[in-house]
Each structure stands twice: as structure tokens, then as C-alpha cells.
C-alpha positions as CSV (number, residue, x, y, z in Angstrom):
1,X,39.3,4.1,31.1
2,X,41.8,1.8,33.3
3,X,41.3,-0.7,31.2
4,X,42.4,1.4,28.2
5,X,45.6,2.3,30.5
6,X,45.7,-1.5,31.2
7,X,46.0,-2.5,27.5
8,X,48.2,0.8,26.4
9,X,51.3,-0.2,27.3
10,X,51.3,-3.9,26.2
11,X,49.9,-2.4,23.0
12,X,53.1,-0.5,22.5
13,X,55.5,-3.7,23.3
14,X,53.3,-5.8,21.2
15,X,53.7,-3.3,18.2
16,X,57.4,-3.1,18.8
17,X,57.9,-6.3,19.0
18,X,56.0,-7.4,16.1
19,X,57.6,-4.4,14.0
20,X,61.4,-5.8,15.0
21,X,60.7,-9.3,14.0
22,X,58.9,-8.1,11.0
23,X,62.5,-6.4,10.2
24,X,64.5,-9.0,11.3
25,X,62.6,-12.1,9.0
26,X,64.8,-13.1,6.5
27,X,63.7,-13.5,2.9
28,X,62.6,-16.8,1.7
29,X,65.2,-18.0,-0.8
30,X,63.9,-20.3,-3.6
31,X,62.8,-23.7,-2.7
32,X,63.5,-26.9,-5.0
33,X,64.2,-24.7,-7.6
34,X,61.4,-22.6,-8.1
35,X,61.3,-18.5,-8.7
36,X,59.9,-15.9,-6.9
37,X,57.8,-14.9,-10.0
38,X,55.8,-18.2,-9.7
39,X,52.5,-19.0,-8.1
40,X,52.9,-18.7,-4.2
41,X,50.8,-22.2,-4.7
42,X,54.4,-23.9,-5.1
43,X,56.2,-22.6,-2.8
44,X,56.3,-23.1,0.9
45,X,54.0,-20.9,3.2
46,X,55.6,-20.4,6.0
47,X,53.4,-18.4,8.8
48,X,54.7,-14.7,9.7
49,X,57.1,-14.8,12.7
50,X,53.9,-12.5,14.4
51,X,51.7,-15.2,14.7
52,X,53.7,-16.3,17.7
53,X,52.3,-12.8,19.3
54,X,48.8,-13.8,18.8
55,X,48.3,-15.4,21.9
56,X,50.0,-13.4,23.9
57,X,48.1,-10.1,22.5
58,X,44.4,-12.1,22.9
59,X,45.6,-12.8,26.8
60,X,46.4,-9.2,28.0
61,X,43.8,-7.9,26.0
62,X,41.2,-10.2,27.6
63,X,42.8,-10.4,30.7
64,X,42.5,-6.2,31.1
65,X,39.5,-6.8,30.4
66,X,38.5,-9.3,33.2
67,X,40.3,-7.3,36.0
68,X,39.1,-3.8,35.1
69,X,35.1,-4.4,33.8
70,X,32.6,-2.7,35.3
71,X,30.6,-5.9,36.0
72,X,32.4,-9.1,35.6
73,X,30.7,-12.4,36.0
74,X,32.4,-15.2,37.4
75,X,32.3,-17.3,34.3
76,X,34.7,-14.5,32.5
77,X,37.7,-15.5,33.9
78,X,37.2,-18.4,30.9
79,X,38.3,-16.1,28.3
80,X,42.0,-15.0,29.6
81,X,42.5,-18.7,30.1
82,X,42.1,-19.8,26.8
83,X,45.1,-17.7,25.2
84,X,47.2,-18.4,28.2
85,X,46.1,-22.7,27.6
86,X,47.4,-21.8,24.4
87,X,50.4,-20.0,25.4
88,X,51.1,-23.3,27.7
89,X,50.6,-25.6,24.5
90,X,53.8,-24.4,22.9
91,X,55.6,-24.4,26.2
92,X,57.7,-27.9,27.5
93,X,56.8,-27.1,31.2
94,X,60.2,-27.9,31.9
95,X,63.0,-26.3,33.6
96,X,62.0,-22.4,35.1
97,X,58.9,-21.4,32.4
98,X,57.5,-19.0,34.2
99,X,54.5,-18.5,30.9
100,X,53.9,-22.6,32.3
101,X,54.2,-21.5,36.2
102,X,51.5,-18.9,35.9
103,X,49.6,-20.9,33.4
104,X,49.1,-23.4,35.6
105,X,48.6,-21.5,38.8
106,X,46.0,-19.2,37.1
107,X,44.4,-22.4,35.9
108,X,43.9,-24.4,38.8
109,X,42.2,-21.0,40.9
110,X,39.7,-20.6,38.2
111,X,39.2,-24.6,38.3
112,X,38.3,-24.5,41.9
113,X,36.3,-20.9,41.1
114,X,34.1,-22.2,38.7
115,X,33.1,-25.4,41.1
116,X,32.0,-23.0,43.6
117,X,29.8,-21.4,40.9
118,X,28.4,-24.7,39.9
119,X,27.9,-25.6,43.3
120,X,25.5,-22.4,43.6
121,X,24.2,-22.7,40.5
122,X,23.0,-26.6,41.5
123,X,21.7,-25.3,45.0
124,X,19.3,-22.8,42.9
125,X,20.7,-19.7,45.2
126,X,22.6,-18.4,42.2
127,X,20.3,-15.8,39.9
């Protein structure tokens, strides 16, 4: 249930977001002469301004997920990192990001987590 009330509301700004830029894309006027009543195969696919939302949407969804689980396994804090790696790709890291400040604090914990992990895991005390 919390994590249900963890993923609500980012659900909602997600959705509204996604439905204002859906509204706001502008329509694709004819490239190197072509029509719109020919093949989509020659003209340019550009990606959906919602794709950009994909990474964020996969990181609070998996990140609700890690903090509110009933069991969580040190080895889960993996799968919010790789949408928020992502979410770092597209990012300069210059000036005040604070999607690249987080991305790399939260990295460099879970670094330092998983060597403790492997260090049990090596030691034969981890199950």
C-alpha cells in the first residue's frame, strides 16, 4: 500500500506532463517535399516528446519500490540506479544539475554498499 501512495502522485505529474507536451508538439510540416499521404518510410521519425519521461517514470517507479518493499535485498538498490545513470547520460553535469548532484551522490553510496556485500559474500558469512 505505501508504495502505491509512493507512486500515486508522481503518476499524476507524469500523466500531466506527458498530456501537456503531447498538446504542445507541433505538427511535422513536409520534409524535402514530400506529403503527408505518403509512406511514413520517407519521412523523418522523429521520437514523441514523451520518450524524455521514460526515465524519469522507470526511476520513481523502481525507486518506490526499493524504499517501500517488504523485503528488499541489498543488490535492489541496482534497479533505481540504472534509470537515474540514464537520466545522468543526457545531463552535461555542469553548472547546478541537481538530476547530476543526486545521480552521483546516490551512485557512489550504492558503490560503496555493494562492496560491503561482496566483501560478505567472499567471507562465506552472507546466506
Amino acid at each position: 500500500m505505501a508504495t502505491l501512495a509512493a507512486l500515486f502522485p508522481i503518476i499524476l505529474i507524469l500523466l500531466d506532463t506527458a498530456l501537456s507536451l503531447r498538446a504542445s508538439a507541433p505538427t511535422q510540416p513536409p520534409i524535402n517535399g514530400t506529403h503527408a499521404d505518403k509512406p511514413i518510410s520517407r519521412q523523418r521519425a522523429n521520437p514523441p516528446a514523451m520518450i524524455h519521461l521514460l526515465p524519469t517514470a522507470a526511476f520513481t517507479s523502481s525507486l518506490s519500490f526499493f524504499l517501500f518493499s517488504f523485503q528488499v535485498h541489498e543488490k535492489s538498490i541496482l534497479l533505481p540506479l540504472m534509470p537515474l545513470t540514464l537520466m545522468m547520460a543526457t545531463r552535461s553535469g555542469k553548472g547546478e544539475d541537481v538530476v547530476w548532484d543526486v545521480g552521483v551522490l546516490v551512485n557512489n553510496v550504492a558503490v560503496f554498499r555493494s562492496v560491503s556485500l561482496r566483501q560478505a559474500m567472499s567471507d562465506g558469512s552472507w546466506e
